[in-house]
C-alpha positions as CSV (number, residue, x, y, z in Angstrom):
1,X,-4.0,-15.2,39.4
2,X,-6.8,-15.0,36.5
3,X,-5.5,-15.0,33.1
4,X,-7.6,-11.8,32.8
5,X,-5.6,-10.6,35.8
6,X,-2.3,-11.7,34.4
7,X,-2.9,-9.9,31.7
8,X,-3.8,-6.8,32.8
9,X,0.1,-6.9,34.7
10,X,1.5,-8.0,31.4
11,X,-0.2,-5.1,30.1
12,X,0.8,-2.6,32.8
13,X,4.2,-4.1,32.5
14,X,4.5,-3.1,28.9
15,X,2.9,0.1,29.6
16,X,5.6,1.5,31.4
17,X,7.9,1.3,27.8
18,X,5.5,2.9,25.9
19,X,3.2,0.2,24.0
20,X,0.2,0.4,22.8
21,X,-1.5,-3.1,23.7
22,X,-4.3,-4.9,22.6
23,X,-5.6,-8.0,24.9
24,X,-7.5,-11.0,23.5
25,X,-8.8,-13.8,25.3
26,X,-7.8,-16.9,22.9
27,X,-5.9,-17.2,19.7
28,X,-9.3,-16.9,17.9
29,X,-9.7,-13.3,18.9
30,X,-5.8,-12.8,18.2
31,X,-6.1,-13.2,14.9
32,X,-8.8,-11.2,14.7
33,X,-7.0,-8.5,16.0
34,X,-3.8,-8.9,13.9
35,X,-6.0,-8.4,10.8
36,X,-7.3,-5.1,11.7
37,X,-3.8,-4.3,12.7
38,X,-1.4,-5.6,10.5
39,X,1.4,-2.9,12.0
40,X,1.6,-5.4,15.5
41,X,5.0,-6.5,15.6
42,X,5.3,-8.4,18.9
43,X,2.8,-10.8,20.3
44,X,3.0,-12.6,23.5
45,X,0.7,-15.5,23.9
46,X,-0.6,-17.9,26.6
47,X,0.5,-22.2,25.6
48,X,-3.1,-22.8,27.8
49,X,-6.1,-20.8,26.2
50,X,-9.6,-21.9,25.4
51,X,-11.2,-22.6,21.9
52,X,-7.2,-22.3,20.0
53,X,-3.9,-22.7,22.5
54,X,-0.7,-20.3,22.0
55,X,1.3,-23.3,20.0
56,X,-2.0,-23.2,17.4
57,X,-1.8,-19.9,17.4
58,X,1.6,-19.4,16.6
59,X,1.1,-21.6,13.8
60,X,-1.8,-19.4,12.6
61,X,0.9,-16.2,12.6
62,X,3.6,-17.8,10.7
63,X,1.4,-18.6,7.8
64,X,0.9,-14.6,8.2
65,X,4.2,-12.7,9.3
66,X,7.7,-14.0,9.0
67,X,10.0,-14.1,11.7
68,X,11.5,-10.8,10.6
69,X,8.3,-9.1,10.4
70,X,7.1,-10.1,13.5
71,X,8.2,-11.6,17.1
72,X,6.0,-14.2,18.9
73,X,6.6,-14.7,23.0
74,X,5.1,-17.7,24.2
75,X,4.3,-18.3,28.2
76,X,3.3,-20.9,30.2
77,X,2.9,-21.4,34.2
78,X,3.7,-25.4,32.9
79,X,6.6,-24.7,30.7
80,X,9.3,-27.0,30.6
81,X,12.3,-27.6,28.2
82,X,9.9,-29.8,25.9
83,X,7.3,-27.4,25.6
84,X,9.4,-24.2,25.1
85,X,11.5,-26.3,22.5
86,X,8.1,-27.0,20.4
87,X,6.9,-23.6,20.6
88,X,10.7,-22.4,19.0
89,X,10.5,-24.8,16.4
90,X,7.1,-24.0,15.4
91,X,7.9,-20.5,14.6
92,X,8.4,-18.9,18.4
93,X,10.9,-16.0,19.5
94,X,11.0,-16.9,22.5
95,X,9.3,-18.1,25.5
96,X,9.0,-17.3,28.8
97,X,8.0,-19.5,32.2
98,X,5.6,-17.9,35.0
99,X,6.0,-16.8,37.3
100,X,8.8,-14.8,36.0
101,X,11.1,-11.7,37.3
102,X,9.9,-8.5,35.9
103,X,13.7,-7.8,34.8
104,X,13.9,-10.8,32.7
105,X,10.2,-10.0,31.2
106,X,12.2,-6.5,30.1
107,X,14.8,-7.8,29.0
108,X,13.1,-11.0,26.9
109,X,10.9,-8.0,25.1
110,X,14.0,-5.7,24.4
111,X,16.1,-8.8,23.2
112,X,13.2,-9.0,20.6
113,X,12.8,-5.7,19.9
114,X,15.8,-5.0,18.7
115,X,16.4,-8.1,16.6
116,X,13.1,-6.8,14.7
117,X,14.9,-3.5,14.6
118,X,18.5,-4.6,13.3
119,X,16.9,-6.8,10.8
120,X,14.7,-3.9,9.5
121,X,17.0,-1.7,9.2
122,X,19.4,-4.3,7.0
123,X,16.1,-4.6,4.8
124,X,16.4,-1.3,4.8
125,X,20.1,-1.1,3.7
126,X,19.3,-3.9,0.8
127,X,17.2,-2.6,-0.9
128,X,17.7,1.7,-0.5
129,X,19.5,4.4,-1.9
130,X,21.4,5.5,1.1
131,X,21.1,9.2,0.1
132,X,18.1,9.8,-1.8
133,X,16.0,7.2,0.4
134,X,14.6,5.7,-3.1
135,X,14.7,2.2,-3.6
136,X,18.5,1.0,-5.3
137,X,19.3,-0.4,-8.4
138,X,19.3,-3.7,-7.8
139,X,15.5,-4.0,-5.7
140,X,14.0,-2.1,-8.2
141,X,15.0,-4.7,-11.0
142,X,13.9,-7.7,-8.4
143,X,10.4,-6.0,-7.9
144,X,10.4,-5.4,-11.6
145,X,11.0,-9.5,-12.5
146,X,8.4,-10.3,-9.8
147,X,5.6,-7.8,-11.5
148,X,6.4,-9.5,-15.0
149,X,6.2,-12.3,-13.3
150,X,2.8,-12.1,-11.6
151,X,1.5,-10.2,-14.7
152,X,1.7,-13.5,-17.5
153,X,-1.8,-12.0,-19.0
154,X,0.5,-9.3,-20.7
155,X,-1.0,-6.1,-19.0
156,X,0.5,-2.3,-19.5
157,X,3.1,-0.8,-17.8
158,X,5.1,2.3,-18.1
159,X,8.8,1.9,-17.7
160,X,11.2,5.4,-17.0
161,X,14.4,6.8,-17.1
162,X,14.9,10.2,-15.4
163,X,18.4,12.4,-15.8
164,X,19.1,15.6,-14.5
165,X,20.1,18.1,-16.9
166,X,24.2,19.2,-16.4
167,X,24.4,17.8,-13.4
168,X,27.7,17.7,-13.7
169,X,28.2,21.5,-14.5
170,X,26.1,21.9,-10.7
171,X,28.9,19.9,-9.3
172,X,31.4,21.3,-10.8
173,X,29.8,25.3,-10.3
174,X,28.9,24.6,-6.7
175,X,30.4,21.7,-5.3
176,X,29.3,17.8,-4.6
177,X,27.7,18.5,-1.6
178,X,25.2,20.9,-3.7
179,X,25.2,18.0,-6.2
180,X,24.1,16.0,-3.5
181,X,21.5,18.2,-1.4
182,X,19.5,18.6,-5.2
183,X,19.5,14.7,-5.4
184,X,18.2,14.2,-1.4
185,X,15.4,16.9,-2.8
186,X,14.5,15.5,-5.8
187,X,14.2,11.9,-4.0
188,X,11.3,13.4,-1.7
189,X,9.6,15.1,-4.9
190,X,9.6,11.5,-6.4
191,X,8.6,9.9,-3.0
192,X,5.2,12.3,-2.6
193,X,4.5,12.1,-6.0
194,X,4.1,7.9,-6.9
195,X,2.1,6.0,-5.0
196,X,2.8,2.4,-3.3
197,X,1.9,0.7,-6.0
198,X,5.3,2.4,-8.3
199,X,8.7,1.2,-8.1
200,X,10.6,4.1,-8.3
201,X,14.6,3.7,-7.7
202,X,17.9,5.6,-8.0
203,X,18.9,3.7,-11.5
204,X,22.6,5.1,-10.6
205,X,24.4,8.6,-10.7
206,X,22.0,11.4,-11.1
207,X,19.6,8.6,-13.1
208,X,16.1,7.7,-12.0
209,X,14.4,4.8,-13.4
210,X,10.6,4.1,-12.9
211,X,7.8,1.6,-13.2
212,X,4.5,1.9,-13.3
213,X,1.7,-0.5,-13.8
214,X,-1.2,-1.1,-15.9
215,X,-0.8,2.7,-16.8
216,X,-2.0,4.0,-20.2
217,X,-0.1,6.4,-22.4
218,X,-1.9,9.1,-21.7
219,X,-1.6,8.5,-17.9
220,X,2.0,7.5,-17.9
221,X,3.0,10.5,-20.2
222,X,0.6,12.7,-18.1
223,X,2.5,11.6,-14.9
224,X,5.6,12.4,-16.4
225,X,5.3,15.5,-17.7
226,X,3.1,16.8,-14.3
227,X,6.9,15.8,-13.3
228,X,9.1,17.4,-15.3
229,X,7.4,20.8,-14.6
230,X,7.3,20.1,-11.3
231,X,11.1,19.3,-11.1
232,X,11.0,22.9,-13.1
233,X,9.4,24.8,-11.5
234,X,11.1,23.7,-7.8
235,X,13.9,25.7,-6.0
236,X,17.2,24.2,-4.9
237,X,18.1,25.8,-1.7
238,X,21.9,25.7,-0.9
239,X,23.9,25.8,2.0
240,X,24.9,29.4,1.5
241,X,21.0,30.4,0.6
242,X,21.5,30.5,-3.3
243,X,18.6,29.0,-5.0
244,X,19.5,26.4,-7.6
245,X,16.9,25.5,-10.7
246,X,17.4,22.3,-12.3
247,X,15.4,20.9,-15.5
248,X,15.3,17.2,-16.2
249,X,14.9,15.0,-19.1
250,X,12.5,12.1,-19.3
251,X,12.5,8.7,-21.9
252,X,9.5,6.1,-21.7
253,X,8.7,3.1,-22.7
254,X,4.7,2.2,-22.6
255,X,3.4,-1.3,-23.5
256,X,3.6,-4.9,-22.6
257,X,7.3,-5.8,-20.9
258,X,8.7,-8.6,-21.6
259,X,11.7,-8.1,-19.9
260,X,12.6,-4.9,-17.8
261,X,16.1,-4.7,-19.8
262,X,14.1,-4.3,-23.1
263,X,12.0,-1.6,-21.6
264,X,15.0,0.4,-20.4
265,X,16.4,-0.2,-23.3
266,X,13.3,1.8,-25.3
267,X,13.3,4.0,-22.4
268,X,17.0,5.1,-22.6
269,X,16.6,5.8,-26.5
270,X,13.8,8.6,-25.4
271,X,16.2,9.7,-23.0
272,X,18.4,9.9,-25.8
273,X,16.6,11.9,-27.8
274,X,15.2,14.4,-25.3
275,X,18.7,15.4,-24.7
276,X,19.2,15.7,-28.5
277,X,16.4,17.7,-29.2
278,X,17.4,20.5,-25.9
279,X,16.7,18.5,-22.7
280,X,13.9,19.3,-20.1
281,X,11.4,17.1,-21.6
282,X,9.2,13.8,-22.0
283,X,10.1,11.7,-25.2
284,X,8.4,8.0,-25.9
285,X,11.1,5.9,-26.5
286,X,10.7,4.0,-29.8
């Protein structure tokens, strides 16, 4: 069999659980491939092909893609216990020998599959708010550090703090489960409304903290106060049909960061004063 032929089964074979499958003809191409499509998440790969073999390839992809990012499934019609223990320690999932049953081929790709999936999902777990689907606490102080950190050249950043107004009165009027529904509601408003390049978490309770980077203060307070009217203006839907209207208050710290704690710090003292001076509004922390 041709390796073009072998791997248009292999294709058919992978077909039939849904797929979608793109074929290369060395490792050269591969990688090609992977960088126009960065969402691949399992590659099988001859050890023989011309111009660069599955084991360089492999090494290639690991420079790329972790092991919990993506799997890599090497095969060989010569594969032996050495070779298959080289291709693992390289950076390999698994490998397979050919000619091989179509039941183990299924069951090698599931096996994989769901490793990827179970370790996604912990990531997932890590570094989420479980209800609002917002990044937690404690990733969005990690991804802070590492900004600071990549950012020695001093540039601007806007650093938040977000409370709902008497949230605990809606808890205590209408019960934790309305409590809850606003804060599911308000996490999508915040997820449509900062971009990829935000870190915006669930600081803890009905607090949101935010940063945003190489923003200036007319854009960051802009942001936030396109926010807070949009939080306004929004309806809270119960359970039994009422409709709910919340109001939120907003502090802000704008400038270089030193450290995130002395930017939430500044933030927290707008905060502060927003509620002071009647909620329901942006206040530059000073």
């Amino acid at each position: 069999m041709t390796q073009r032929s072998v791997r248009g089964y292999i294709k058919h074979l992978l077909s039939i659980y849904q797929f979608n499958v793109l074929e290369a003809e060395d490792g050269v191409e591969a990688l090609h491939i992977l960088k126009d499509n960065p969402s691949i998440s399992l590659v099988l790969t001859d050890f023989n092909m011309p111009n660069m073999d599955g084991v360089e390839l492999t090494k290639h992809i690991r420079q790329l893609y972790s092991s919990q990012d993506l799997a890599i499934i090497g095969m060989s019609t010569y594969g032996n216990n050495k070779l298959s223990a080289h291709f693992l320690k390289i950076g390999g999932s698994d490998f397979i020998n050919k000619p091989f049953l179509e039941e183990e081929f299924f069951c090698r790709i599931n096996q994989n599959m769901e490793l990827l999936e179970h370790i996604s999902e912990l990531q997932y777990l890590a570094r989420c708010d479980y209800l609002t689907g917002l990044y937690n606490r404690r990733y969005f102080f990690e991804q802070s550090k590492e900004y600071i950190k990549q950012k020695k050249d001093g540039k601007r950043a806007a650093v938040a703090i977000l409370d709902i107004d008497f949230f605990k009165k809606i808890n205590d009027t209408y019960g934790h489960d309305a409590g809850d529904l606003v804060l599911k509601k308000l996490g999508v408003i915040l997820r449509n409304e900062f971009a990829d390049g935000d870190v915006v978490a669930r600081y803890g309770g009905e607090e949101f903290c935010f940063l945003l980077p190489e923003h200036s203060p007319e854009q960051a307070l802009q942001r936030f106060e396109n926010l807070r009217k949009q939080i306004e203006d929004q309806a809270f839907i119960l359970s039994d049909g009422h409709s709910l209207k919340v109001t939120s208050s907003i502090g802000v710290y704008i400038g270089r960061i030193n450290t995130v704690e002395d930017a939430l710090n500044v933030a927290d003292k707008g905060l502060y004063r927003a509620k002071e001076n009647g909620r329901n509004q942006v206040v530059l922390g000073q």
